[in-house]
BAMI-831464 format. One record per residue: residue number from 1; x negated, y, z of N, C-alpha, C in turn. Coordinates in nm, 2 decimals. Layout:
(NUM (X Y Z) (X Y Z) (X Y Z)) ...
This chain:
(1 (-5.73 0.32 -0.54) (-5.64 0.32 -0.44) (-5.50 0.32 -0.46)) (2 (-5.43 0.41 -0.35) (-5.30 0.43 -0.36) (-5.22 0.41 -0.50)) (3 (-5.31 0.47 -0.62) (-5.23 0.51 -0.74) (-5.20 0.34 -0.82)) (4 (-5.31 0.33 -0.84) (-5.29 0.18 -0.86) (-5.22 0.07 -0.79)) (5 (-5.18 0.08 -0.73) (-5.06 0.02 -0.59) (-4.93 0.04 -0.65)) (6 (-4.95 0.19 -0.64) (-4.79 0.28 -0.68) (-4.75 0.15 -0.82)) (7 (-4.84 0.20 -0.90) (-4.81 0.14 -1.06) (-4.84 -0.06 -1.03)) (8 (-4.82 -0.15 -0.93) (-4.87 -0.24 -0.90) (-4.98 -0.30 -1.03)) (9 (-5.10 -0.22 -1.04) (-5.21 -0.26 -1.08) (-5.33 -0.27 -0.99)) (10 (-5.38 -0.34 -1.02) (-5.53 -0.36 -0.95) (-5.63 -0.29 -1.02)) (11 (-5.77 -0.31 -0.98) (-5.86 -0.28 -1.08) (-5.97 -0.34 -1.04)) (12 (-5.98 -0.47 -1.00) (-6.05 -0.60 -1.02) (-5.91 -0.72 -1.02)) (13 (-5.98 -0.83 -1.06) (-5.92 -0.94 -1.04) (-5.91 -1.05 -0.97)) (14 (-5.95 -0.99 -0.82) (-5.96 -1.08 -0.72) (-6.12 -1.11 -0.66)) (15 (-6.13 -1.25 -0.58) (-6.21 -1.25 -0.55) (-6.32 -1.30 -0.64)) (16 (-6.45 -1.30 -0.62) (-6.55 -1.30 -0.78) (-6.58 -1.41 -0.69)) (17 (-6.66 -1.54 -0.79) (-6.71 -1.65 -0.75) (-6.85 -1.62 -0.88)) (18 (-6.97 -1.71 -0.81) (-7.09 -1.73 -0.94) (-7.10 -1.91 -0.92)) (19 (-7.08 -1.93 -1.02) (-7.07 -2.14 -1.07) (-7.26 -2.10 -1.13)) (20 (-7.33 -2.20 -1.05) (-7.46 -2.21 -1.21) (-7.43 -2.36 -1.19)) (21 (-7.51 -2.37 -1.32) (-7.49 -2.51 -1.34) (-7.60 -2.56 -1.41)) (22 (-7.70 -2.61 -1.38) (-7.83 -2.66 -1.39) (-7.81 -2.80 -1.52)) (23 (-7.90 -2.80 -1.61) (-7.93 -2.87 -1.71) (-8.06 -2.96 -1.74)) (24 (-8.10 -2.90 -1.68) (-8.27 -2.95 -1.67) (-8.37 -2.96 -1.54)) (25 (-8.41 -3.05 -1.48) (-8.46 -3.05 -1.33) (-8.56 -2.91 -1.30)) (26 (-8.62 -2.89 -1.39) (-8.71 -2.77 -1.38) (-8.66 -2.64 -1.31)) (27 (-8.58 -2.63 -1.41) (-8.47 -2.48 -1.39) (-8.43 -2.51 -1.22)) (28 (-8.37 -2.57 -1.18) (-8.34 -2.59 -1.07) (-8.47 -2.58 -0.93)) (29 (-8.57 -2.67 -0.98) (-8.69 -2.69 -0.90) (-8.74 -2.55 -0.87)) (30 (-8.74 -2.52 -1.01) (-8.80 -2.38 -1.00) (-8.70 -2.23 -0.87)) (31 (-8.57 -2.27 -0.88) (-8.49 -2.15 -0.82) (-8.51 -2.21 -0.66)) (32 (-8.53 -2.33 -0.64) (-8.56 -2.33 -0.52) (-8.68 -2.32 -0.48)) (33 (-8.80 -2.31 -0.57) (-8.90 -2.25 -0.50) (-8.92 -2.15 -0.48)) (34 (-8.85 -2.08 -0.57) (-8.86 -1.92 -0.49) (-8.78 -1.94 -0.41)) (35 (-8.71 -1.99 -0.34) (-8.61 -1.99 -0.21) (-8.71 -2.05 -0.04)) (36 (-8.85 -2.03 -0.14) (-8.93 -2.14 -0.03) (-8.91 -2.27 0.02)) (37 (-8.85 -2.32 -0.06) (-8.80 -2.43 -0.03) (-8.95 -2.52 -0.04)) (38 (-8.93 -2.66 0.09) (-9.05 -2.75 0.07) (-9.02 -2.80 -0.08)) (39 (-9.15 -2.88 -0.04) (-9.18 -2.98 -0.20) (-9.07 -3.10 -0.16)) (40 (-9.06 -3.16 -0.06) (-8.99 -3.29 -0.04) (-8.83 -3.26 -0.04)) (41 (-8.80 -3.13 0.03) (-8.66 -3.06 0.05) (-8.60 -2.99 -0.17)) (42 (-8.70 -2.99 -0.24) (-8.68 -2.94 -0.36) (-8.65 -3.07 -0.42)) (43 (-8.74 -3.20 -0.42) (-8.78 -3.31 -0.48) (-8.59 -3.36 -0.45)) (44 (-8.62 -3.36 -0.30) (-8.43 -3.41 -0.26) (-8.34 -3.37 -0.33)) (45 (-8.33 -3.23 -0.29) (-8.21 -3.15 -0.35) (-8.15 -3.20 -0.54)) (46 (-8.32 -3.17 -0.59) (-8.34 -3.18 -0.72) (-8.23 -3.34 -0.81)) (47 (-8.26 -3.45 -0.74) (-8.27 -3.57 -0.74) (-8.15 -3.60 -0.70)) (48 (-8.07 -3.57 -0.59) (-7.89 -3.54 -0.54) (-7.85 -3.48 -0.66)) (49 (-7.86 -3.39 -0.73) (-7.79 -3.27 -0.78) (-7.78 -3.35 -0.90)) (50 (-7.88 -3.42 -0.99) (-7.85 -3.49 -1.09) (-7.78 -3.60 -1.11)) (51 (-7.84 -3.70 -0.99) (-7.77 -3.80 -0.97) (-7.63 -3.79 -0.96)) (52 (-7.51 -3.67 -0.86) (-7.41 -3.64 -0.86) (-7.38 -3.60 -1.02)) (53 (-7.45 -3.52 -1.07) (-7.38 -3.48 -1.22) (-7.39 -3.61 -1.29)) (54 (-7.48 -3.68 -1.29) (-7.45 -3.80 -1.37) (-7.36 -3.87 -1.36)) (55 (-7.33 -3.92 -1.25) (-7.22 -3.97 -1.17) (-7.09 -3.93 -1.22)) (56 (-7.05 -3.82 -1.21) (-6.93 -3.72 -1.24) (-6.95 -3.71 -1.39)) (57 (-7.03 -3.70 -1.43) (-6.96 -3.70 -1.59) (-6.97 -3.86 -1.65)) (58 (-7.02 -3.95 -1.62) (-6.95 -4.08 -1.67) (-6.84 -4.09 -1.65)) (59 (-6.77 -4.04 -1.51) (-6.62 -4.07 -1.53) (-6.53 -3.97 -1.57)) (60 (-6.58 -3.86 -1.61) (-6.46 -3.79 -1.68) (-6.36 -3.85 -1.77)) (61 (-6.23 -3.81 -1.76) (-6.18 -3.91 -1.84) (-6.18 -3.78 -2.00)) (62 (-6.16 -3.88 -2.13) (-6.12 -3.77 -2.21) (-6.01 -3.73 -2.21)) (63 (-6.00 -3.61 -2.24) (-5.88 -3.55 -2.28) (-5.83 -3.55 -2.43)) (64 (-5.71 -3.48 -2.43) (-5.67 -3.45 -2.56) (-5.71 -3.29 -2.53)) (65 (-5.77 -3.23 -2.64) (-5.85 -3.12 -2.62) (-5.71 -3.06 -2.71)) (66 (-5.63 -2.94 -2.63) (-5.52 -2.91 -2.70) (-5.57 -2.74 -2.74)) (67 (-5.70 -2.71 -2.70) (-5.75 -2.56 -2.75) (-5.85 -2.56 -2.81)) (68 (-5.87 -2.50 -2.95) (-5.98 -2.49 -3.03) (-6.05 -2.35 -3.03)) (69 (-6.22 -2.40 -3.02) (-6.31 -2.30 -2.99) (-6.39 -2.25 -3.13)) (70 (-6.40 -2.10 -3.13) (-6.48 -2.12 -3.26) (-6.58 -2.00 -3.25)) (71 (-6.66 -1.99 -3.29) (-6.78 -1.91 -3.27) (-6.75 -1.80 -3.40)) (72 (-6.74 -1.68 -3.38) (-6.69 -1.64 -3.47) (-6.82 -1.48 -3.49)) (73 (-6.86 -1.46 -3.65) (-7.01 -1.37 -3.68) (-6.93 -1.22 -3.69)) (74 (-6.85 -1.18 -3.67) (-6.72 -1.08 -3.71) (-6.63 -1.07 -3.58)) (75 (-6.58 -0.97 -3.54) (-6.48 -0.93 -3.47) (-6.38 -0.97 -3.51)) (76 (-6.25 -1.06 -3.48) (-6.14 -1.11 -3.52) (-6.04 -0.96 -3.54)) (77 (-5.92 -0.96 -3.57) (-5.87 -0.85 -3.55) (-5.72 -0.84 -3.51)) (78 (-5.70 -0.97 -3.44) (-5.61 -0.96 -3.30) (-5.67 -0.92 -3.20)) (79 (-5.80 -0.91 -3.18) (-5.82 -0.85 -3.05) (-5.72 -0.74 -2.96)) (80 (-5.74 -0.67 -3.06) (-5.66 -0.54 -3.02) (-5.51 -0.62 -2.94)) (81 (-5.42 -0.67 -3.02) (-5.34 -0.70 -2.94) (-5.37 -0.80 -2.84)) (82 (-5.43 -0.90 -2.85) (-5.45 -0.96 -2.76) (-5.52 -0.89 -2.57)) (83 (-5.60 -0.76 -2.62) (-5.61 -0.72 -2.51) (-5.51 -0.64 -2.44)) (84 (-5.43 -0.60 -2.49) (-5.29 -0.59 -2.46) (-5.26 -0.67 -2.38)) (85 (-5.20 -0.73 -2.42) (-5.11 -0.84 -2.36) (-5.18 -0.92 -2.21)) (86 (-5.36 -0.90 -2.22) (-5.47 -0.90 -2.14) (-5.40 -0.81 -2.03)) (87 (-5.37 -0.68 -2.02) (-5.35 -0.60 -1.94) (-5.21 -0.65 -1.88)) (88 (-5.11 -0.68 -1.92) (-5.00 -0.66 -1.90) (-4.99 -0.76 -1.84)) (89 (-5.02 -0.90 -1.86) (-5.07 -1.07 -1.80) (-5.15 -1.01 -1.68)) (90 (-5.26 -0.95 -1.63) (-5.31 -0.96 -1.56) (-5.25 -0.82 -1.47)) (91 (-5.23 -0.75 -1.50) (-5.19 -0.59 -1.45) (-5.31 -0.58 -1.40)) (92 (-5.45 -0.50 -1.43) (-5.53 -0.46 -1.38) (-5.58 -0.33 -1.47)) (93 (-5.66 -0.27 -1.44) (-5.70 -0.14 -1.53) (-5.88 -0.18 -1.54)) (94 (-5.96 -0.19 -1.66) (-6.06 -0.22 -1.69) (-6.18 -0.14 -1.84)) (95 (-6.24 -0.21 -1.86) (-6.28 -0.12 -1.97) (-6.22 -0.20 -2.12)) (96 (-6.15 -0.05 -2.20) (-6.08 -0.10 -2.32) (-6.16 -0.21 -2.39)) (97 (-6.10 -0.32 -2.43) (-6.20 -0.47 -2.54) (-6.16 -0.42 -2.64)) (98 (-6.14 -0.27 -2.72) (-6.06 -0.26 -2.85) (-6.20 -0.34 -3.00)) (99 (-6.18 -0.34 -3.12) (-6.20 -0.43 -3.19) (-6.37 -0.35 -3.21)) (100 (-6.36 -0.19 -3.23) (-6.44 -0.11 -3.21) (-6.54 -0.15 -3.11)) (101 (-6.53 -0.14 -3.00) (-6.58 -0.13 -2.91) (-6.69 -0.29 -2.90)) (102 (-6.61 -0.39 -2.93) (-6.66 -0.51 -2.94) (-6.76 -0.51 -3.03)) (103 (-6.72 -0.45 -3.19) (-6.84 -0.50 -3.29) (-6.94 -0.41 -3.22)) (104 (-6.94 -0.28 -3.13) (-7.07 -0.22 -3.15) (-7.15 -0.29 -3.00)) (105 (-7.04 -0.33 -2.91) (-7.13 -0.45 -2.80) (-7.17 -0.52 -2.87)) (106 (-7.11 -0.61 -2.96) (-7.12 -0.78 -2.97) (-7.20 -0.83 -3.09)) (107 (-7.14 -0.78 -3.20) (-7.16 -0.79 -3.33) (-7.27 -0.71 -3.39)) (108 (-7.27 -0.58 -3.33) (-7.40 -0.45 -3.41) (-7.48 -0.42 -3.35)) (109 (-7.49 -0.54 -3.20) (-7.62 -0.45 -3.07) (-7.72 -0.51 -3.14)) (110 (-7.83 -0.42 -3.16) (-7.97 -0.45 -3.18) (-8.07 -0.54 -3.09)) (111 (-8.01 -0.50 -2.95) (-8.12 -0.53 -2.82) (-8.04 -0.67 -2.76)) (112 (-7.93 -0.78 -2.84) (-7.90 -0.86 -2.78) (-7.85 -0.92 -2.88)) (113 (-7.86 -1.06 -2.89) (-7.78 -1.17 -2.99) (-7.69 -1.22 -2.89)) (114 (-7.55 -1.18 -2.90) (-7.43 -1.24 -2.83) (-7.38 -1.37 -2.93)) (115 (-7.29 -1.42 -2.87) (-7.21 -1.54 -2.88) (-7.09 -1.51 -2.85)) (116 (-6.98 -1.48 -2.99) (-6.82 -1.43 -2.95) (-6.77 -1.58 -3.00)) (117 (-6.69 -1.63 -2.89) (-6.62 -1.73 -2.93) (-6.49 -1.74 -2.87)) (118 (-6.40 -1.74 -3.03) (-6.26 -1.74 -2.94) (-6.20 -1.87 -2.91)) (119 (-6.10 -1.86 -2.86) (-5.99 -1.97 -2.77) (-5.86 -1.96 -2.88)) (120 (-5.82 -2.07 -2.93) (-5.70 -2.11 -3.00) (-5.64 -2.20 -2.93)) (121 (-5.45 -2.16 -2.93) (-5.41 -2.27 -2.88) (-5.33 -2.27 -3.00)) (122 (-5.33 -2.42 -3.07) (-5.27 -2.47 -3.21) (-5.36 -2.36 -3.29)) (123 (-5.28 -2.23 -3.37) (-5.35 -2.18 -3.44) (-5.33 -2.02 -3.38)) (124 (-5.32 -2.00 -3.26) (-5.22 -1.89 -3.19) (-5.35 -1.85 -3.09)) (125 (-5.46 -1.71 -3.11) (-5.50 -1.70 -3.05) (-5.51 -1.67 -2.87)) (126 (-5.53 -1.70 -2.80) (-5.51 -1.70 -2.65) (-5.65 -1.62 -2.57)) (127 (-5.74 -1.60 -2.66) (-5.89 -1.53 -2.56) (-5.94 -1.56 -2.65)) (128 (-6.06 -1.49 -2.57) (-6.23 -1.54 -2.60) (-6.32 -1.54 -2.45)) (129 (-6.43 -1.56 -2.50) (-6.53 -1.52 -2.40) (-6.68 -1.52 -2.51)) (130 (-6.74 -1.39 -2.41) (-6.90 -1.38 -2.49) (-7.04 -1.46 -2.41)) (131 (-7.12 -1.55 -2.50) (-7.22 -1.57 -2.41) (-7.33 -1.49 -2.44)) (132 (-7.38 -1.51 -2.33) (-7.56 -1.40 -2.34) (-7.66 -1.53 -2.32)) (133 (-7.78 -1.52 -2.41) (-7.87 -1.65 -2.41) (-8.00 -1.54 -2.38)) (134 (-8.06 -1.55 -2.28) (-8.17 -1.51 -2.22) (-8.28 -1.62 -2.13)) (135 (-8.37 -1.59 -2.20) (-8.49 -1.67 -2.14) (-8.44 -1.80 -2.14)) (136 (-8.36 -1.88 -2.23) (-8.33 -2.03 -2.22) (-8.25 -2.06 -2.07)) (137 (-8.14 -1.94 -2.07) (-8.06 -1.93 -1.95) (-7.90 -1.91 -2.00)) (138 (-7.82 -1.93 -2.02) (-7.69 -1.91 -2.07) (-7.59 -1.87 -1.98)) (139 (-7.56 -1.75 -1.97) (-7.48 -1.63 -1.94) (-7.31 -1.59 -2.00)) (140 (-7.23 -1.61 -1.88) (-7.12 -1.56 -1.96) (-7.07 -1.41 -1.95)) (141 (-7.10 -1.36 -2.03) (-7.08 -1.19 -1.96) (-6.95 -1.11 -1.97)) (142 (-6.89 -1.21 -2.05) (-6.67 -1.14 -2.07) (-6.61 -1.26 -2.12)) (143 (-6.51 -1.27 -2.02) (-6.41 -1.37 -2.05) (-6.28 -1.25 -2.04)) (144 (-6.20 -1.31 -2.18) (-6.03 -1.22 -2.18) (-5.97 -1.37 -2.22)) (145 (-5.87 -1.37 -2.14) (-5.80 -1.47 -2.18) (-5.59 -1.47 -2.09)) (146 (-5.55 -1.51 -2.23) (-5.41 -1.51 -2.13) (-5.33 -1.63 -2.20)) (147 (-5.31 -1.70 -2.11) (-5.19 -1.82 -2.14) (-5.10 -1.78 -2.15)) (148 (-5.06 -1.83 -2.32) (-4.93 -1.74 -2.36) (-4.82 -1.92 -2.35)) (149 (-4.85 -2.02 -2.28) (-4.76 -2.11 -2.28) (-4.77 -2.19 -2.18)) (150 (-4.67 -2.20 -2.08) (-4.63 -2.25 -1.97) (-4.67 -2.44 -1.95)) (151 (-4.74 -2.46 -2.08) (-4.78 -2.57 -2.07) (-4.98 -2.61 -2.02)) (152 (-5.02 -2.47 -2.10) (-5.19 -2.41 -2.09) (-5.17 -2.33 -1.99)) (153 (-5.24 -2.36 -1.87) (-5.24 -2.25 -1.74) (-5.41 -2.16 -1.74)) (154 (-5.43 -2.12 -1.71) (-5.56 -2.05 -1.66) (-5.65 -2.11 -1.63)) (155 (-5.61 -2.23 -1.48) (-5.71 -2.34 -1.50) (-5.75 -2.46 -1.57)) (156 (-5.70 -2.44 -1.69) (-5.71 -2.56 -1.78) (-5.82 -2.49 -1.87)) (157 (-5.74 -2.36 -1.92) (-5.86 -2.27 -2.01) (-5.98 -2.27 -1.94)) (158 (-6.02 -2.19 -1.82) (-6.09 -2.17 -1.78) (-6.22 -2.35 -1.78)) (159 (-6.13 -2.44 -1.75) (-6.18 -2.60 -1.73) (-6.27 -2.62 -1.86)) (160 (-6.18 -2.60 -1.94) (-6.20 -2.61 -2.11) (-6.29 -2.51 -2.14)) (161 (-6.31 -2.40 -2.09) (-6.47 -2.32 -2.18) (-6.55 -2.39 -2.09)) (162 (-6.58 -2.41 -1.96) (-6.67 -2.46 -1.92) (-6.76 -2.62 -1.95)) (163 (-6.63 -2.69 -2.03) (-6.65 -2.81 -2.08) (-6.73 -2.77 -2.19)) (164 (-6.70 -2.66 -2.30) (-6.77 -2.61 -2.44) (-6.94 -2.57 -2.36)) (165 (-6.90 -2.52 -2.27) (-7.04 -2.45 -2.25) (-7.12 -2.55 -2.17)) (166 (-7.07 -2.63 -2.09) (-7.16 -2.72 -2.10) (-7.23 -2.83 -2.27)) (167 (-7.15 -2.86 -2.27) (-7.21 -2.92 -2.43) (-7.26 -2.80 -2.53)) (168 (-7.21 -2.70 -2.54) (-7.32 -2.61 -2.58) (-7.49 -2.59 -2.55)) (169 (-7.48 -2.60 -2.38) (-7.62 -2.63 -2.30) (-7.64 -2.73 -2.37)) (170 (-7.62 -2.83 -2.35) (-7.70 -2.95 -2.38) (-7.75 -3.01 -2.52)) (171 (-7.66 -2.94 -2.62) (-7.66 -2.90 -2.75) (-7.78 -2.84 -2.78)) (172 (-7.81 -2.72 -2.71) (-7.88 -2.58 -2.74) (-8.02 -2.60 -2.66)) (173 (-8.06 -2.70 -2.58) (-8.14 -2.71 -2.50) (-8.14 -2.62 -2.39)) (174 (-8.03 -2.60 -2.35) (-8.04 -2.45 -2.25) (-8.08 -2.50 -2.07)) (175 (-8.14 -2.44 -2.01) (-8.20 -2.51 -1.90) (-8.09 -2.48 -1.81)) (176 (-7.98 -2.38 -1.81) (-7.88 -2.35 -1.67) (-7.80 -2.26 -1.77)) (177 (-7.70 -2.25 -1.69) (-7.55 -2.19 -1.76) (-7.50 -2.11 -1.56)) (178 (-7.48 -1.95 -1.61) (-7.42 -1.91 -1.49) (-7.30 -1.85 -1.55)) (179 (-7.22 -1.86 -1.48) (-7.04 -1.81 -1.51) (-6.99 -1.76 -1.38)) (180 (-6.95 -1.62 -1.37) (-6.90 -1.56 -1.27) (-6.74 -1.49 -1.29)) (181 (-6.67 -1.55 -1.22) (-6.53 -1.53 -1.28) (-6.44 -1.50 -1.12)) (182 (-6.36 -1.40 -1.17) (-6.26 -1.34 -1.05) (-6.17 -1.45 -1.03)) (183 (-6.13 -1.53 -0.91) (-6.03 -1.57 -0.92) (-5.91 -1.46 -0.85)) (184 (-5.80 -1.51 -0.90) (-5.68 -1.49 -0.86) (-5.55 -1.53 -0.85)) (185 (-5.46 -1.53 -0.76) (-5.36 -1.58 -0.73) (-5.29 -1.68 -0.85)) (186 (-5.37 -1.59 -1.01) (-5.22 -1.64 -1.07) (-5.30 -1.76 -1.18)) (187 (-5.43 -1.78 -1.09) (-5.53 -1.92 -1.14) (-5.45 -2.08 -1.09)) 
């Protein structure tokens, strides 16, 4: 409440949105049958939804990919500052990403194989994000990221993992990719 005001912090980051993004007709068929959806109303939907992604990704144009992604088996050890600078970029109050804290989520969990992949811009870290691979489902469960150059905005990053994670999917055979991300003003 109040206190967080006083100190102009938040403690979310706006409004939450969930993107899925379907890779395989199945995965899809399937979420609309549990939605009860008919056979002819699923067969449609199914059959639009691809045809539109096909569509849309022939014409993407390429880019010059100015951020480099890398999957990394180790905790980097900029994090620490980097989530710094996380807090101060965003002004919100959340749970510490210290380097600690990461290897025993990310790196040392027993009960989950994560995916830490950071974000470079040139050779100048700027984020990461972790994926979670369940049931041939691909999960983004933490994105930290801050554009440290008035030329890379938020929505370029944010554009640009979603490009990785799609070809990731389609790489990985993964049937659907869901990403749920706060937007806010300064997207």
């Amino acid at each position: 409440g109040w206190a967080f005001k006083k100190l102009n912090y938040k403690i979310n980051f706006g409004n939450r949105f969930t993107y899925l993004k379907f890779y395989k007709k199945r995965a899809l068929e399937k979420i609309l049958k549990q939605k009860k959806y008919s056979r002819f109303k699923i067969y449609f939907i199914t059959n639009i939804y691809f045809l539109y992604l096909n569509f849309f990704n022939k014409l993407k144009i390429k880019k010059n990919n100015k951020l480099i992604f890398k999957i990394s088996d180790t905790c980097p050890l900029w994090v620490d500052p980097l989530f710094k600078s996380f807090i101060n970029y965003w002004k919100c109050f959340t749970v510490v990403r210290s380097k600690e804290f990461l290897s025993w989520r990310i790196f040392n969990n027993p009960y989950k194989k994560n995916k830490f992949i950071s974000i470079y811009d040139n050779k100048t870290p700027i984020g990461y994000f972790i994926l979670e691979i369940d049931k041939n489902v691909l999960s983004v469960i933490d994105i930290v990221i801050v554009p440290k150059s008035k030329k890379i905005s938020s929505n370029y990053i944010i554009s640009e993992i979603m490009r990785f994670i799609d070809n990731y999917c389609i790489n990985k055979n993964i049937e659907y990719s869901k990403f749920e991300i706060y937007l806010d003003f300064k997207l």
